[in-house]
MDAnalysis code that builds the backbone (N, CA, C; Angstrom):
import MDAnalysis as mda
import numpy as np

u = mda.Universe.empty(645, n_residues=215, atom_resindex=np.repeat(np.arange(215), 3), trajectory=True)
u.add_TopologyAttr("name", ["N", "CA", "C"] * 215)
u.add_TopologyAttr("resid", np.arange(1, 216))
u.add_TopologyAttr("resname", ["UNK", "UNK", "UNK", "UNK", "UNK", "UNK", "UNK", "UNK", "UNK", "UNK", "UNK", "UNK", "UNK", "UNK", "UNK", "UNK", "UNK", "UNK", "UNK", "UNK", "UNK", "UNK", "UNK", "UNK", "UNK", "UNK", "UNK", "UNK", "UNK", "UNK", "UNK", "UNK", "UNK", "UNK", "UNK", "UNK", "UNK", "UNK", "UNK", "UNK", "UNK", "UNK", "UNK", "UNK", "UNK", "UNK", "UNK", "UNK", "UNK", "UNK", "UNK", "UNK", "UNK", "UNK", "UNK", "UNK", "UNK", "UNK", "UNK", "UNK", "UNK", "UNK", "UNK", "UNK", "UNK", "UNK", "UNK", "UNK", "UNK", "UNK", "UNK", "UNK", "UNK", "UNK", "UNK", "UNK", "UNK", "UNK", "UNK", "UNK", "UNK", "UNK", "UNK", "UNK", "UNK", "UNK", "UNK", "UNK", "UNK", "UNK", "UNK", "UNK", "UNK", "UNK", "UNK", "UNK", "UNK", "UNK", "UNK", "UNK", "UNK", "UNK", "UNK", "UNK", "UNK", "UNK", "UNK", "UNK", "UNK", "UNK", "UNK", "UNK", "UNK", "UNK", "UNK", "UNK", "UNK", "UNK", "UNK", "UNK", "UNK", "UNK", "UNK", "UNK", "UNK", "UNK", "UNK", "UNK", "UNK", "UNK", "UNK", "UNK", "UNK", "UNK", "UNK", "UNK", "UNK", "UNK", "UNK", "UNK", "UNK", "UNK", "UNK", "UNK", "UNK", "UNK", "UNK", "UNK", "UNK", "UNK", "UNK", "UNK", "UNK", "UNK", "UNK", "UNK", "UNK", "UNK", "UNK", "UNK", "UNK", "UNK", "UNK", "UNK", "UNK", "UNK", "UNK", "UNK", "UNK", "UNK", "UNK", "UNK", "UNK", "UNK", "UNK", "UNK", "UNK", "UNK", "UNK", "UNK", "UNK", "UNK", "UNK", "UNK", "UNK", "UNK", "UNK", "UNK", "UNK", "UNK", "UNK", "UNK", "UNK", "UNK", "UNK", "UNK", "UNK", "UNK", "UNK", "UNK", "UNK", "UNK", "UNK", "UNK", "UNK", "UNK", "UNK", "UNK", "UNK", "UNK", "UNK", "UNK", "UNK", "UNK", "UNK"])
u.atoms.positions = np.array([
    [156.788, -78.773, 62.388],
    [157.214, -79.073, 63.765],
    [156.884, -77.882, 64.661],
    [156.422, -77.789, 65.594],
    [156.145, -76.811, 67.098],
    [157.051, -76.118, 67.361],
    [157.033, -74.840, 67.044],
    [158.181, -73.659, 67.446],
    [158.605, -74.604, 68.727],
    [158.101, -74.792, 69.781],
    [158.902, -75.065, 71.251],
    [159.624, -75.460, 70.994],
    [160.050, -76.242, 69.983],
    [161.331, -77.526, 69.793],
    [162.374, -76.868, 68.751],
    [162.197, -75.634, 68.591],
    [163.119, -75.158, 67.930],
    [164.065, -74.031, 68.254],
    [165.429, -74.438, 68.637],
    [166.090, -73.782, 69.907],
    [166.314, -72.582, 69.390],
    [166.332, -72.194, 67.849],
    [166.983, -70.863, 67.596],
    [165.869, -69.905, 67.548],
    [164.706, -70.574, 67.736],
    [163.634, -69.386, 67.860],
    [163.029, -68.492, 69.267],
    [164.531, -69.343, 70.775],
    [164.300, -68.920, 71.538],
    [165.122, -67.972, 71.766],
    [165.125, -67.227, 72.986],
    [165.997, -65.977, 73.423],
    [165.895, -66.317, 74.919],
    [167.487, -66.081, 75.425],
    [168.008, -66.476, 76.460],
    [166.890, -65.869, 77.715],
    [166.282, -66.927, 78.478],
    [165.728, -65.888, 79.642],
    [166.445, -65.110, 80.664],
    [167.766, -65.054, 80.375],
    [168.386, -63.716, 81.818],
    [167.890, -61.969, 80.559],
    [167.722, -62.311, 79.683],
    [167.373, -60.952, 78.708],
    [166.116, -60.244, 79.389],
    [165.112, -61.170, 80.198],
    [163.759, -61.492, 79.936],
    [163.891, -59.699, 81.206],
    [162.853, -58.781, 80.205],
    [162.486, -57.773, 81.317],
    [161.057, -57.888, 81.919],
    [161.009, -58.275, 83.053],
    [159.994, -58.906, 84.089],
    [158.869, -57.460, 83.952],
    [159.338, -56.448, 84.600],
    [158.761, -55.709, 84.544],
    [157.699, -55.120, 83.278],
    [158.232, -55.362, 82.660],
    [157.321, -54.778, 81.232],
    [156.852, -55.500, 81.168],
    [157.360, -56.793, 80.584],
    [156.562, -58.166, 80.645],
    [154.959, -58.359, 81.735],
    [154.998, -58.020, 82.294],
    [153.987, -58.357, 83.150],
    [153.026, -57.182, 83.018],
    [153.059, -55.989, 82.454],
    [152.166, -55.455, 82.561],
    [150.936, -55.397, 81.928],
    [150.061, -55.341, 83.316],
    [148.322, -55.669, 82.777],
    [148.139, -57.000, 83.106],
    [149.305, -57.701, 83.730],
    [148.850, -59.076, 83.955],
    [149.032, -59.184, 85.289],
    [148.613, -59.743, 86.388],
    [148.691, -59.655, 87.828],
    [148.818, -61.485, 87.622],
    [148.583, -61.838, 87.499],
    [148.933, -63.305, 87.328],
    [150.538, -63.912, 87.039],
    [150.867, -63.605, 85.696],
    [152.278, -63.254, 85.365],
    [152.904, -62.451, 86.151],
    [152.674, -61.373, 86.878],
    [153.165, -60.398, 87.298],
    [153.922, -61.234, 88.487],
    [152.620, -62.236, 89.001],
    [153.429, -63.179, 90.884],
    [153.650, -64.338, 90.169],
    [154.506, -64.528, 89.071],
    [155.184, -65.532, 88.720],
    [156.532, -65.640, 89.464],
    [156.550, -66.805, 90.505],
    [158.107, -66.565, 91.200],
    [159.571, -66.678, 90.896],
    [160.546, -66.304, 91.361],
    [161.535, -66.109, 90.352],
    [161.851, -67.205, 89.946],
    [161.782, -68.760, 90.501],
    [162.342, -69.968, 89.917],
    [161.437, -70.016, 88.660],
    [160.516, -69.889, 88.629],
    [159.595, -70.190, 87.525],
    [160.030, -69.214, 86.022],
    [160.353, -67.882, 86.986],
    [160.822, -67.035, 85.778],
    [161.916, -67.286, 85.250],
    [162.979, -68.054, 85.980],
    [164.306, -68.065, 85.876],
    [164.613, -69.480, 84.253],
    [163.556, -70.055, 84.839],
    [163.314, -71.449, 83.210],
    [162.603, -71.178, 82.414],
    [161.778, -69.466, 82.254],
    [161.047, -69.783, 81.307],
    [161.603, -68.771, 79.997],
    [161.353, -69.129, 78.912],
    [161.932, -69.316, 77.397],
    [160.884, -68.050, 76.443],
    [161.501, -67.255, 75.948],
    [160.901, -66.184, 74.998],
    [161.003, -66.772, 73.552],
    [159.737, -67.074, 72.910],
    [159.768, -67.369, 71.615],
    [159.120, -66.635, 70.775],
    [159.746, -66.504, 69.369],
    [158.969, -66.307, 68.633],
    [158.456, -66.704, 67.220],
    [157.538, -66.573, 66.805],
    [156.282, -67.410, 66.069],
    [156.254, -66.665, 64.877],
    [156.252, -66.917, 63.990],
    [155.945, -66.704, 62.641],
    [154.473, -67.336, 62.100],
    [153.980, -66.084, 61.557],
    [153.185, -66.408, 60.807],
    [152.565, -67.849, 60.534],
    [151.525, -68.007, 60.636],
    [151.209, -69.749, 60.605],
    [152.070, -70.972, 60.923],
    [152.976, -70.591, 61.813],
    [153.716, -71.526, 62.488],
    [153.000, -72.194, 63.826],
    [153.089, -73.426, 64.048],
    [152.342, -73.841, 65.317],
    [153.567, -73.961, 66.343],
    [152.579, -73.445, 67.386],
    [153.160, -73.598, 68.925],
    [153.335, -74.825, 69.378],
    [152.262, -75.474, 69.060],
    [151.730, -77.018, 69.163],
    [151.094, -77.113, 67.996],
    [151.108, -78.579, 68.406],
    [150.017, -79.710, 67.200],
    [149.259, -80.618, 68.245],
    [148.328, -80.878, 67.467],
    [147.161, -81.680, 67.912],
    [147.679, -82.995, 68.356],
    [147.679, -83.990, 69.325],
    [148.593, -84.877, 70.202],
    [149.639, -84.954, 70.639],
    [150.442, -83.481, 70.712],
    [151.473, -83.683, 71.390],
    [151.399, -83.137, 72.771],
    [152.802, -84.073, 73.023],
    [152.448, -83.857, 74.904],
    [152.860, -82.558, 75.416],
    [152.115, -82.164, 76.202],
    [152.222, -80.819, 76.644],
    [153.685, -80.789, 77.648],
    [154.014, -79.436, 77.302],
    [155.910, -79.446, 77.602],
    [155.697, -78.107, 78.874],
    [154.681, -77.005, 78.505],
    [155.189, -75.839, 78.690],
    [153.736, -74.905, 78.861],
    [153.671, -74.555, 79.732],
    [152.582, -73.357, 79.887],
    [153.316, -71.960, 79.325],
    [152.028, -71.770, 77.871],
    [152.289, -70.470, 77.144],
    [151.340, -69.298, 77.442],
    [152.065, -68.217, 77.211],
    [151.529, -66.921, 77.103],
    [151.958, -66.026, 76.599],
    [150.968, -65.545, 75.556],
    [151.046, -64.673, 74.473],
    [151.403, -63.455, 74.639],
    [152.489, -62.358, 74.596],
    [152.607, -61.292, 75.231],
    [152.756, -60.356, 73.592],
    [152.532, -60.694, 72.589],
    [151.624, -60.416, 71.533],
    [151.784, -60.786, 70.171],
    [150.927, -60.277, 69.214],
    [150.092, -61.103, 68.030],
    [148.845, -61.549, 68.802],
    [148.940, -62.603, 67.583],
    [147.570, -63.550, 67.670],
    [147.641, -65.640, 67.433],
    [147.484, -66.035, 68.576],
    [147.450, -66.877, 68.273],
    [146.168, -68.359, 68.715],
    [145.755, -68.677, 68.055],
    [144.753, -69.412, 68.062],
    [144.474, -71.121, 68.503],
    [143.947, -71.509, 69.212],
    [143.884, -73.049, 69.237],
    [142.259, -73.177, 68.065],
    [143.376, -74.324, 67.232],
    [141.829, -74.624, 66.396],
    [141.797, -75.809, 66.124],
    [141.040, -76.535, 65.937],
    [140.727, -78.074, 65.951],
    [139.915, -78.363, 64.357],
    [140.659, -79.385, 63.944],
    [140.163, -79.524, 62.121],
    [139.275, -80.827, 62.773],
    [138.230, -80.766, 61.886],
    [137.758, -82.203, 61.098],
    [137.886, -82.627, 60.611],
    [137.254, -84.060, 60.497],
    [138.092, -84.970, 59.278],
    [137.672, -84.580, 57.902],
    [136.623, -83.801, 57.478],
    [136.481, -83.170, 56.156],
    [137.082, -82.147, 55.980],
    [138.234, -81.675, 56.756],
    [139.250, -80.897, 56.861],
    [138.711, -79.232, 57.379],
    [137.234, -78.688, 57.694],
    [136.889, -77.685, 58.464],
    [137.841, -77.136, 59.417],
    [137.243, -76.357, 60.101],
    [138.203, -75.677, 61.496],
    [137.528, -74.855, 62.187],
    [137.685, -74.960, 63.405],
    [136.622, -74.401, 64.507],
    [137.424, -73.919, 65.654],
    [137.724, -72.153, 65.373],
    [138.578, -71.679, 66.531],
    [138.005, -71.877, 68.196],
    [138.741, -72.736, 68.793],
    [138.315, -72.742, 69.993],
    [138.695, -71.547, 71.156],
    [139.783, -71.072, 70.486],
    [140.603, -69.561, 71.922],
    [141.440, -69.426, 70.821],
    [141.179, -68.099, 71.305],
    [142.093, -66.723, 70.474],
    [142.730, -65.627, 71.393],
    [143.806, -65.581, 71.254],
    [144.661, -64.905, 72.240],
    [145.609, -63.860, 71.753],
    [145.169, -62.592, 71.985],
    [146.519, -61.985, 71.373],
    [147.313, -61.407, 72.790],
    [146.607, -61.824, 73.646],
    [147.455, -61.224, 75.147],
    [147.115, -61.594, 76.444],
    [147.907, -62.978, 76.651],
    [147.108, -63.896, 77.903],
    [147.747, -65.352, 77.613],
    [146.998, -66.379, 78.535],
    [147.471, -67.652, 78.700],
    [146.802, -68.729, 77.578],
    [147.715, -69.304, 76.752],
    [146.926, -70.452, 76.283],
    [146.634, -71.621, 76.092],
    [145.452, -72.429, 75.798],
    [145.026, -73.868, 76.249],
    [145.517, -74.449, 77.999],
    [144.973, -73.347, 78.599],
    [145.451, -73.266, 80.205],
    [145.018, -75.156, 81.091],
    [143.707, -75.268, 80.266],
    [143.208, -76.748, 80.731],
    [144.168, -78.063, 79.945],
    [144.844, -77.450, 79.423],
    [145.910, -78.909, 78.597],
    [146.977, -79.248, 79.421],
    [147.264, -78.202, 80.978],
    [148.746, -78.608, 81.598],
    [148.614, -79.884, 82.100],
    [147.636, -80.163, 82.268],
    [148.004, -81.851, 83.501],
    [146.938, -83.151, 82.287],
    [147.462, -82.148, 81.266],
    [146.843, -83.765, 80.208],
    [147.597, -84.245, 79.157],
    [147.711, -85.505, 78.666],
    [148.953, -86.422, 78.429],
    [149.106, -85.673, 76.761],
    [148.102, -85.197, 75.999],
    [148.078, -85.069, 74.908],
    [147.474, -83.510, 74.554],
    [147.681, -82.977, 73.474],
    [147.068, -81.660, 73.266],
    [145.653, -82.240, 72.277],
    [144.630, -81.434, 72.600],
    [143.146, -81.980, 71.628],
    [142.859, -81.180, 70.447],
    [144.025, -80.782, 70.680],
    [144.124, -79.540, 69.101],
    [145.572, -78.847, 68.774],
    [145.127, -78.233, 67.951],
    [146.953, -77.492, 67.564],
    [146.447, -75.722, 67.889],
    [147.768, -75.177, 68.150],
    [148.165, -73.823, 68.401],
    [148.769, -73.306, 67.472],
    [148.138, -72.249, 66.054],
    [148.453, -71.594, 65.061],
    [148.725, -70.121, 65.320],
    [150.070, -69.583, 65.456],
    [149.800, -67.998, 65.099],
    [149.312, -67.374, 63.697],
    [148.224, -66.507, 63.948],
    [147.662, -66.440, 63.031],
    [148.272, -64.965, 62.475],
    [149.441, -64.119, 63.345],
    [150.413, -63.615, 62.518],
    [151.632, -63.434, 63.358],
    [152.656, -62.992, 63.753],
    [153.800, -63.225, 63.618],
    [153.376, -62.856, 65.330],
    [153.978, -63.615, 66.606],
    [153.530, -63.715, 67.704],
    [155.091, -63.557, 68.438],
    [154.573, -63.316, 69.737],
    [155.962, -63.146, 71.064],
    [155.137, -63.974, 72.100],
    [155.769, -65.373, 72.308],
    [155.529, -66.032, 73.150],
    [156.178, -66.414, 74.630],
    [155.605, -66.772, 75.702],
    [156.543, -66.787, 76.866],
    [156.074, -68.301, 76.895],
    [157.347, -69.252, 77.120],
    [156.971, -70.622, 77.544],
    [157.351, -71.302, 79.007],
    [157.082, -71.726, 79.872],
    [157.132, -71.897, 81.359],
    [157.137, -73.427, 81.065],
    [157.868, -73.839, 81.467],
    [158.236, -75.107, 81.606],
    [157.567, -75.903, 82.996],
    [156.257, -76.667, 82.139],
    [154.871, -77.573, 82.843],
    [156.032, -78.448, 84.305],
    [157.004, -78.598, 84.534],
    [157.191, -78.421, 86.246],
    [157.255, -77.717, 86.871],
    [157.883, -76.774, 86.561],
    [157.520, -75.678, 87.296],
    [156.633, -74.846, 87.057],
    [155.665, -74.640, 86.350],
    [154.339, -74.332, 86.211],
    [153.709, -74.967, 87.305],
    [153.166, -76.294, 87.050],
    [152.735, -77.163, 88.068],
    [153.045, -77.106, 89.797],
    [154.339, -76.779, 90.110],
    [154.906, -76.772, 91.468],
    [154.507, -75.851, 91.763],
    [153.941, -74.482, 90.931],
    [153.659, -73.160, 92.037],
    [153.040, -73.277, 92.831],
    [152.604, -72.596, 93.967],
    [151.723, -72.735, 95.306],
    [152.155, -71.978, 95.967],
    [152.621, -70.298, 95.461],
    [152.801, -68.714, 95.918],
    [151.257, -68.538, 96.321],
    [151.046, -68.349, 97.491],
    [148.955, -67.752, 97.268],
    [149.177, -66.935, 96.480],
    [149.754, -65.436, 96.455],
    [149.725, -64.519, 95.355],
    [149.126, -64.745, 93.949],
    [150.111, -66.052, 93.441],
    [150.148, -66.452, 92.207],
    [148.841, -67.478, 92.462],
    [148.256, -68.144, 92.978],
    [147.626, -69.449, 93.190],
    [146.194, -68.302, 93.086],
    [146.130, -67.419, 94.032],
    [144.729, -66.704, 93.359],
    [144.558, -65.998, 92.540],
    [145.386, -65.369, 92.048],
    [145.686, -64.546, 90.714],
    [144.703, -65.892, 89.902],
    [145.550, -66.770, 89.850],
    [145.269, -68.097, 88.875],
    [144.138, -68.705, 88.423],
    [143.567, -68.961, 89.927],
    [142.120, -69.258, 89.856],
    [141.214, -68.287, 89.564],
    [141.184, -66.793, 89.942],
    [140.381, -65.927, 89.153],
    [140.968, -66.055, 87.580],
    [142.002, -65.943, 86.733],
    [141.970, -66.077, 85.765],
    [141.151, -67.143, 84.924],
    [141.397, -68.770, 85.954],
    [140.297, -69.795, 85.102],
    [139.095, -69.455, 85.510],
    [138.724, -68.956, 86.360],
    [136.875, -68.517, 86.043],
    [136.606, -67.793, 85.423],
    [137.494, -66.890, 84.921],
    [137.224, -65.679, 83.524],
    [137.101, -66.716, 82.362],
    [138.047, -67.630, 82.220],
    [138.354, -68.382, 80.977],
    [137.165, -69.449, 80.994],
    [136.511, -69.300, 81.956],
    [135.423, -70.447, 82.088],
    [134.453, -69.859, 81.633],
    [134.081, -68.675, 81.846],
    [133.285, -67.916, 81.583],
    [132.939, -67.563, 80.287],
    [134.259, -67.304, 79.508],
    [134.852, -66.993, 77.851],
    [134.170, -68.287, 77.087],
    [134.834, -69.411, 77.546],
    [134.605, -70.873, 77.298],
    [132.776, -71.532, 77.235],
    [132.327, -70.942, 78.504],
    [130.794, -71.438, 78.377],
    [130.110, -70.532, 77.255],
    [130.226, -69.191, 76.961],
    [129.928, -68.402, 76.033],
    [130.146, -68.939, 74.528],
    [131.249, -68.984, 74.630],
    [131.486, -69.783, 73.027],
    [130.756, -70.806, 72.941],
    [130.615, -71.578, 73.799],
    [129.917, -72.997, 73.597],
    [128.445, -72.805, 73.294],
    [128.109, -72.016, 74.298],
    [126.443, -71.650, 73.974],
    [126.349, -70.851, 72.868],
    [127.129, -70.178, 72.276],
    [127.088, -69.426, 70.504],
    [127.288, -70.641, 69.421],
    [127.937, -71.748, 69.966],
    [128.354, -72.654, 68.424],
    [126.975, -73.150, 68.716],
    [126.286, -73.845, 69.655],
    [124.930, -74.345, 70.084],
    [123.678, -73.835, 69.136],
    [123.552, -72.599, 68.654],
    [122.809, -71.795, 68.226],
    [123.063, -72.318, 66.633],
    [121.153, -72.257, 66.014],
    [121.199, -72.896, 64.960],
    [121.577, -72.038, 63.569],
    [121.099, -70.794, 63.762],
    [121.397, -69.969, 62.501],
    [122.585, -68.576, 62.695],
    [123.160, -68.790, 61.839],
    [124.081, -67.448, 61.877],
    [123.632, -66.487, 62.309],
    [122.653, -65.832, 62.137],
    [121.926, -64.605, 63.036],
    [121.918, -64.877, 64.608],
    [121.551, -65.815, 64.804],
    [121.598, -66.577, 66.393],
    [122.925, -65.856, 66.858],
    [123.931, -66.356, 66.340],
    [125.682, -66.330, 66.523],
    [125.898, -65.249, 66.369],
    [125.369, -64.666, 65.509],
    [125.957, -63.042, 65.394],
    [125.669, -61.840, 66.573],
    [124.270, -62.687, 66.730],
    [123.652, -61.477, 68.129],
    [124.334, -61.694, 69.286],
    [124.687, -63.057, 69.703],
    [124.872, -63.459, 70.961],
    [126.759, -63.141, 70.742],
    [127.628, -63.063, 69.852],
    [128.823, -62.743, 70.000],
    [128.499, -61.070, 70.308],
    [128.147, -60.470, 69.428],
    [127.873, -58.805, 70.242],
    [127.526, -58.902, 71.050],
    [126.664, -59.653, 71.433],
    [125.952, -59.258, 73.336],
    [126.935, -59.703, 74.411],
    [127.430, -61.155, 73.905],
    [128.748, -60.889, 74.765],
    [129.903, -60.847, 75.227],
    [130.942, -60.459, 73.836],
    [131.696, -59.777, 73.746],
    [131.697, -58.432, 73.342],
    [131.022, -57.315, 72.779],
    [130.737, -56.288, 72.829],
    [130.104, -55.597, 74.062],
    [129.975, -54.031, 73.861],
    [129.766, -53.080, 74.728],
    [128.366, -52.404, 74.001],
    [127.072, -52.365, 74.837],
    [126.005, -52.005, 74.772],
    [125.431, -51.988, 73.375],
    [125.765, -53.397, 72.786],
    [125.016, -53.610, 71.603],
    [125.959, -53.575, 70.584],
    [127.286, -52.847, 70.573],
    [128.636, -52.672, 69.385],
    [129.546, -53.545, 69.508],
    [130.673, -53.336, 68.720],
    [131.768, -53.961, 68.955],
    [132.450, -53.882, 67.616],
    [133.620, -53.702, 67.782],
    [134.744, -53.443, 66.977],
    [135.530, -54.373, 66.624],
    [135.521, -55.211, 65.426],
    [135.922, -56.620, 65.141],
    [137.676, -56.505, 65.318],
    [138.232, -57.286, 66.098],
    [139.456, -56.906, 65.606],
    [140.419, -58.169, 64.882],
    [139.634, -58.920, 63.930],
    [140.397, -59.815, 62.982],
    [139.398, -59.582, 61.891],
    [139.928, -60.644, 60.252],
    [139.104, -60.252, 59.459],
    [137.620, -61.129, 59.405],
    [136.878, -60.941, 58.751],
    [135.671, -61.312, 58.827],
    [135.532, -62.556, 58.146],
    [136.873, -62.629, 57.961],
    [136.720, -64.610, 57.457],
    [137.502, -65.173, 58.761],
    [138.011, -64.605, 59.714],
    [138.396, -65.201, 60.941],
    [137.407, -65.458, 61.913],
    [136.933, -64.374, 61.989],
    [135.430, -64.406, 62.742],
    [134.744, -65.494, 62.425],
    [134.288, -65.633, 60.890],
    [133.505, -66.588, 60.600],
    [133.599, -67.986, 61.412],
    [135.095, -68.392, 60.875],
    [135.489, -70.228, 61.641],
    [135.307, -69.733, 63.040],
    [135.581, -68.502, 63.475],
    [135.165, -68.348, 65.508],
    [133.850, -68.703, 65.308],
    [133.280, -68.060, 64.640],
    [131.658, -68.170, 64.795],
    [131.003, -70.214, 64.276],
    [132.198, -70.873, 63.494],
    [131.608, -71.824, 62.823],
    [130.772, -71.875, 61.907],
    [131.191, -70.879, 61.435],
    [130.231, -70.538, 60.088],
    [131.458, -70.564, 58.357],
    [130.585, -70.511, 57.407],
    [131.245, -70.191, 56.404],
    [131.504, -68.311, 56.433],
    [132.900, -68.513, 55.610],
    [132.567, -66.872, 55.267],
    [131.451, -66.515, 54.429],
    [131.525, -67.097, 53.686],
    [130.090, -67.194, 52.368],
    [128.625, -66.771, 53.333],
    [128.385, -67.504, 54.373],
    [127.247, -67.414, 55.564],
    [127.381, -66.472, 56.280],
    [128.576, -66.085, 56.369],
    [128.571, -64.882, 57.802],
    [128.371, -64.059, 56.305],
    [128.758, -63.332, 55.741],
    [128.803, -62.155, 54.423],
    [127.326, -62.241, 54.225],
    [126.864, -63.402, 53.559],
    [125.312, -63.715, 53.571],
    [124.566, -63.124, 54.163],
    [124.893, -63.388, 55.948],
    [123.772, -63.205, 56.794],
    [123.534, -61.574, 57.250],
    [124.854, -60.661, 57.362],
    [125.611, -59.703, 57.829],
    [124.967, -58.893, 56.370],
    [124.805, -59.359, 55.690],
    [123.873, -58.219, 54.230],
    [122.707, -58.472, 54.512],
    [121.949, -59.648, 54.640],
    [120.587, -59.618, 54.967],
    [119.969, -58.778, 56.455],
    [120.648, -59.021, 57.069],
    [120.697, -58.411, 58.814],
    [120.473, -56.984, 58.437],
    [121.558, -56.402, 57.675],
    [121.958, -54.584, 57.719],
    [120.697, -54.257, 56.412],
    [120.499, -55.377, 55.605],
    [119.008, -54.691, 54.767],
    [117.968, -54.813, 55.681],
    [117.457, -55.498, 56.218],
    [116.473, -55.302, 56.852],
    [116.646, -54.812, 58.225],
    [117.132, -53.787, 58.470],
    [117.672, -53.093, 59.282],
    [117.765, -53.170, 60.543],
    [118.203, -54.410, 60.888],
    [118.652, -54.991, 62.170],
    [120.178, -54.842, 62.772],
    [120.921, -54.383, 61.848],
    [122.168, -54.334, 62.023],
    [123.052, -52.986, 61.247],
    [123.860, -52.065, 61.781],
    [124.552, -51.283, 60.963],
    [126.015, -51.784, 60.601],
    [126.699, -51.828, 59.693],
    [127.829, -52.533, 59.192],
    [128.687, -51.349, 58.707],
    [129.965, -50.697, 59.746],
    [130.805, -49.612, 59.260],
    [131.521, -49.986, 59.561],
    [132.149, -50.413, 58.108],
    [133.603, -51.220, 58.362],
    [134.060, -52.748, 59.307],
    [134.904, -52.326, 60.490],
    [135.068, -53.570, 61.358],
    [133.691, -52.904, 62.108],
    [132.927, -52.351, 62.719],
    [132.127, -51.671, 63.706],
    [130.497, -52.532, 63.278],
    [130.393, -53.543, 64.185],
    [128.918, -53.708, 63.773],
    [128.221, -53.047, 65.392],
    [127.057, -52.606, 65.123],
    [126.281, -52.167, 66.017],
    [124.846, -52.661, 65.521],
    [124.240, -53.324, 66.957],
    [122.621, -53.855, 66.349],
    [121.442, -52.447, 66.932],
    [120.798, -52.384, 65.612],
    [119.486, -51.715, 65.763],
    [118.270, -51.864, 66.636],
])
């Protein structure tokens, strides 16, 4: 069952410290006080879902930390991380739709903020209203990227184009394990390990530790 529906995993929001809470977020930050005043601190355990795949959306979440993931199975039972969040808003395009198109897994023990989808919906602070919309063109941005990496036919394809753009001048510092990466990438671990030894022998790639950097 969906942490949301489970009352003892919440904590009273008059506890809620606004100030800390919001920092680094300018979005959250012009959340107005009615909005702050209903919204609910949860927390997530380890492979516990936030959501499941068709249920109706209750609550605009945000991760204020861990890690938690929207991932979508197939019917041969696969999984293909669509957003990974360890600090920010998630499945932001599910508020004004009747059903969720996937489930929300923490993928380790998470601090969630939940905003209750009317008053989410009713805001119309400009503060908060442009904060907002620059946030979904970042997430649009995140979103077309991934899409054009699963698009790509060979793991090498995927591997270059996640460093180029999510990394910094060719590096990047993995920060989950390399069988998490993999389902981000849509790959097997078996394929990413595969490809990531063939890459660093023929010396296209250096592999130190989480740190890949391309040659």
């Amino acid at each position: 069952m969906p942490i949301e529906k489970t009352p003892n995993e919440t904590r009273a929001a008059p506890v809620l410290d606004w100030k800390s809470l919001t920092l680094g977020s300018p979005v959250l930050a012009a959340l107005p006080g009615p909005a702050r005043r209903v919204t609910r601190l949860l927390d997530i355990p380890r492979h516990a879902s936030v959501f499941n795949q068709g249920d109706h959306p209750k609550a605009m979440f945000f991760v204020l930390s861990g890690d938690v993931r929207l991932v979508r199975r197939s019917s041969s039972g696969g999984e293909t991380i669509l957003q990974r969040t360890r600090r920010g808003f998630l499945a932001e395009a599910s508020i004004d739709q009747p059903a969720y198109h996937c489930g929300a897994i923490a993928a380790e023990p998470s601090t969630v903020l939940a905003i209750p989808r009317g008053a989410f919906k009713a805001l119309s602070v400009e503060a908060f209203r442009d904060g907002w919309i620059a946030h979904l063109a970042r997430e649009l941005r995140r979103v077309r990227a991934h899409s054009e990496r699963l698009s790509l036919k060979t793991a090498r394809e995927r591997i270059l184009h996640f460093i180029e753009t999510e990394g910094e001048r060719g590096a990047i510092d993995l920060k989950q394990s390399k069988k998490d990466w993999a389902a981000e990438l849509g790959l097997t671990h078996e394929a990413l390990y595969r490809t990531l030894a063939q890459m660093e022998k023929r010396g296209e790639l250096i592999v130190e530790h989480s740190r890949l950097t391309v040659r």
